[in-house]
C-alpha positions as CSV (number, residue, x, y, z in Angstrom):
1,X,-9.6,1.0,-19.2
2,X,-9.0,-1.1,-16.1
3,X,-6.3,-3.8,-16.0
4,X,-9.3,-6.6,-14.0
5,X,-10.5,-9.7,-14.4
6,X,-13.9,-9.9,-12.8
7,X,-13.8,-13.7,-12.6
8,X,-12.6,-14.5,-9.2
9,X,-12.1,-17.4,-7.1
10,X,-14.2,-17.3,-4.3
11,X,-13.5,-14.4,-2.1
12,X,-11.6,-15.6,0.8
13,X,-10.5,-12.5,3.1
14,X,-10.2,-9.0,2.5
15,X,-9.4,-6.7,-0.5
16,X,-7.4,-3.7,-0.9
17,X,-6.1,-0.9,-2.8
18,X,-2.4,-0.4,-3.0
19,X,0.3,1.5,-4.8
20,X,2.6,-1.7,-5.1
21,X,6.0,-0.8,-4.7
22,X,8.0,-4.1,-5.5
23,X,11.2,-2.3,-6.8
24,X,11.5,-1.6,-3.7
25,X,12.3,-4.6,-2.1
26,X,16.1,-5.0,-2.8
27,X,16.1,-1.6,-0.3
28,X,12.9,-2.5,1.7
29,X,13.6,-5.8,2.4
30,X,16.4,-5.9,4.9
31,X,13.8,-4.9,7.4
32,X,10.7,-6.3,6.0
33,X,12.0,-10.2,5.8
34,X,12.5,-9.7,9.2
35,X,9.5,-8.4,10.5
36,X,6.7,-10.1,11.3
37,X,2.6,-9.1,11.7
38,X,0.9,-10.3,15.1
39,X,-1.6,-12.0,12.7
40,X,1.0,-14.3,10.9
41,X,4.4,-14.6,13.2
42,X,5.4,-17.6,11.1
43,X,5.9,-15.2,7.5
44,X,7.7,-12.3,7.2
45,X,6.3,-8.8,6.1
46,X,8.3,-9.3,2.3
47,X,6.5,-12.5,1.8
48,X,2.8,-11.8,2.5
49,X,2.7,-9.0,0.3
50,X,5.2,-6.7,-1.7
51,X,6.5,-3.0,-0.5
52,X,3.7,-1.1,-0.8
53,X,2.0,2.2,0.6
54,X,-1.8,1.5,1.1
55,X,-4.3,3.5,-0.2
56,X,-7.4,1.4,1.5
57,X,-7.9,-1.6,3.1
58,X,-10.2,-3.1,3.6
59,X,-12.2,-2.5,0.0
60,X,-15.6,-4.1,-1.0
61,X,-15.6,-7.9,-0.6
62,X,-16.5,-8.9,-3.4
63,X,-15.3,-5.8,-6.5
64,X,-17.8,-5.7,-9.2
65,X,-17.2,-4.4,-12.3
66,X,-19.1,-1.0,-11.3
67,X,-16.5,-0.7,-8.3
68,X,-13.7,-1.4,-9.9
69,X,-15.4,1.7,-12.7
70,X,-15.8,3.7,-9.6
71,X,-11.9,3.1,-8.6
72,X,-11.0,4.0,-12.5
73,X,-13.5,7.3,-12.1
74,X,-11.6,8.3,-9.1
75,X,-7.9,8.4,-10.2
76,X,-9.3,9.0,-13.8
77,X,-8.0,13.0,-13.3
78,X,-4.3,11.8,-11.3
79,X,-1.6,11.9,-13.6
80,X,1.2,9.7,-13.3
81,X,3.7,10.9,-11.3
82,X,7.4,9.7,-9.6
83,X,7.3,8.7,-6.2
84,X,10.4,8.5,-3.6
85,X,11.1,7.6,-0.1
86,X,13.8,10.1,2.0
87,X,12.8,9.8,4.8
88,X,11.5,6.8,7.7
89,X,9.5,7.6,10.8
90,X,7.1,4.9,13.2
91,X,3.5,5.3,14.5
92,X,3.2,5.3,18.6
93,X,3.1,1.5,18.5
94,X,6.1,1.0,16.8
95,X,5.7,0.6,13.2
96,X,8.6,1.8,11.2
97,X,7.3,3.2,7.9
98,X,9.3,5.3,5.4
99,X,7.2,8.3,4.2
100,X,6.2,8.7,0.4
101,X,6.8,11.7,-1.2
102,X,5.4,13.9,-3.0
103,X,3.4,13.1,0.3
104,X,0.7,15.6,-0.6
105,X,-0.4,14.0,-4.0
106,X,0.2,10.3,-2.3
107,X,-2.5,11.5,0.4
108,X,-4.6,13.5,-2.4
109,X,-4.7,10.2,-4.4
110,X,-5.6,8.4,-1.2
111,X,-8.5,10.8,-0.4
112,X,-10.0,10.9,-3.8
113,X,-10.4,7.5,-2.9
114,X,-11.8,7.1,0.5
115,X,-14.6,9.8,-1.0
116,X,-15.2,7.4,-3.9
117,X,-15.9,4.6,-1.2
118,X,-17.5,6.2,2.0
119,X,-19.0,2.7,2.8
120,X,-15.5,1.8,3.4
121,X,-14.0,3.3,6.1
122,X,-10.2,3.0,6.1
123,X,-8.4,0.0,8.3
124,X,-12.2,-0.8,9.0
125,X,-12.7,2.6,10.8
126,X,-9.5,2.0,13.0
127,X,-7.6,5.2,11.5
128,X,-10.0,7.1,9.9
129,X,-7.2,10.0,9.2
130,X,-5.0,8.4,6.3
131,X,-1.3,8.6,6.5
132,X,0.1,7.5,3.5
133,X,3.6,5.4,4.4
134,X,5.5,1.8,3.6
135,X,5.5,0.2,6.4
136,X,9.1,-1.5,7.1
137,X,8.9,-3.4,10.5
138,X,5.6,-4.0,12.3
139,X,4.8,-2.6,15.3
140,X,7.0,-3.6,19.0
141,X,9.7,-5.1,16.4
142,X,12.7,-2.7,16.3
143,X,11.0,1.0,16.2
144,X,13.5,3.8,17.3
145,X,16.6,1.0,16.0
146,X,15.1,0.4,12.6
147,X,14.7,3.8,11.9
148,X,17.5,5.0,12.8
149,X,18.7,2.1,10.1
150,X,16.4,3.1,7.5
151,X,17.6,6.8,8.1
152,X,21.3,5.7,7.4
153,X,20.8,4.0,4.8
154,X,18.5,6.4,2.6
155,X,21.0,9.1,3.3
156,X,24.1,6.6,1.6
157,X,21.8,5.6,-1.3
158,X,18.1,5.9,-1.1
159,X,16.1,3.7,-3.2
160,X,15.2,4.7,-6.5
161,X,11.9,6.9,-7.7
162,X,9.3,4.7,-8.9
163,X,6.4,6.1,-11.8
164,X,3.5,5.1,-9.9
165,X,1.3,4.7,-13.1
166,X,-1.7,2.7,-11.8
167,X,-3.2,1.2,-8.6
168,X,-3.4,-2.3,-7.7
169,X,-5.9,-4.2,-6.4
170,X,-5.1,-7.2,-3.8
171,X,-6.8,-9.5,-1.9
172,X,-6.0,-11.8,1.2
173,X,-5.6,-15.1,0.9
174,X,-7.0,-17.7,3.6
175,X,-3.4,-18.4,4.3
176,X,-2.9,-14.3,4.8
177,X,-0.8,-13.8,1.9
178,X,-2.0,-11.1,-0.7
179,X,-2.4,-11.8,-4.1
180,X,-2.5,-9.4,-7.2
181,X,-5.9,-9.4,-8.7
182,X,-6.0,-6.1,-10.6
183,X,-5.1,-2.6,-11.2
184,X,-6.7,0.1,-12.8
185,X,-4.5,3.2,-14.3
186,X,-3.9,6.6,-13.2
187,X,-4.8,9.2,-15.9
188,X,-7.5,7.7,-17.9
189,X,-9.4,11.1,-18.0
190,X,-6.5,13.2,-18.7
């Protein structure tokens, strides 16, 4: 059974699938509400949307209740499971991300996905090979510096393991702030 309400406001931007992480922040934000995205350099990364590692973006525009039955399909055989962050890394442009583990069943999840929704291509086609992260500083803002940070600090107290029970559906606002609209559980076949 999904967690959804299919009465919307009118869709305004994009939607997407995330595992929201927002027990994270106390940890996350020291670098996220500093950060800032090249689409919105007036709001930090912690207050557009929560620490989070995506699974796709962007998702249909406008979710009926047979996608949001496809999304519960796909995760329907995923059983709950603890996820943790150890270790931080950054893309070639800079993006400082710490990595989720276990990484394997973060990307299976992701993939069991994307096959569920082949008409949406991941980052709109940009990166069509997934890697599952939380991204902590956007790209040109601190890369090598912020994870060298990020690397200190898990290694003194790393933030704690969080039972990723159910994905989360979002959607952007016209002010590009994301907003909870939904989830659906992991584990509904099991």
């Amino acid at each position: 059974m999904s967690r959804f309400d299919p009465v919307w406001p009118e869709p305004t931007g994009p939607t997407a699938i995330l595992v929201a992480l927002p027990e994270l922040a106390e940890f996350t934000d020291r670098w996220r509400s500093v950060s800032y995205s090249a689409d919105r350099p007036d709001l930090p990364l912690s207050e557009r949307v929560p620490p989070h590692v995506t699974v796709l973006v962007p998702w249909v525009t406008d979710p009926s209740p047979d996608d949001v039955q496809r999304l519960t399909d796909a995760v329907a055989d995923v059983i709950p499971f603890e996820v943790s962050f150890s270790s931080a890394g950054r893309f070639e442009d800079g993006t400082a991300w710490l990595l989720p583990e276990p990484y394997d069943e973060i990307l299976a999840l992701t993939n069991a996905v994307l096959f569920a929704f082949p008409e949406c291509p991941p980052y709109g086609g940009k990166h069509l090979d997934p890697h599952p992260h939380l991204t902590i500083c956007a790209a040109g803002q601190g890369g090598p510096k912020v994870v060298a940070e990020a690397e200190e600090a898990l290694a003194v107290e790393p933030p704690p393991a969080v039972l990723l029970d159910d994905l989360t559906i979002w959607r952007e606002g016209e002010d590009r702030v994301w907003q909870l609209i939904g989830s659906v559980p992991l584990g509904s076949g099991a």
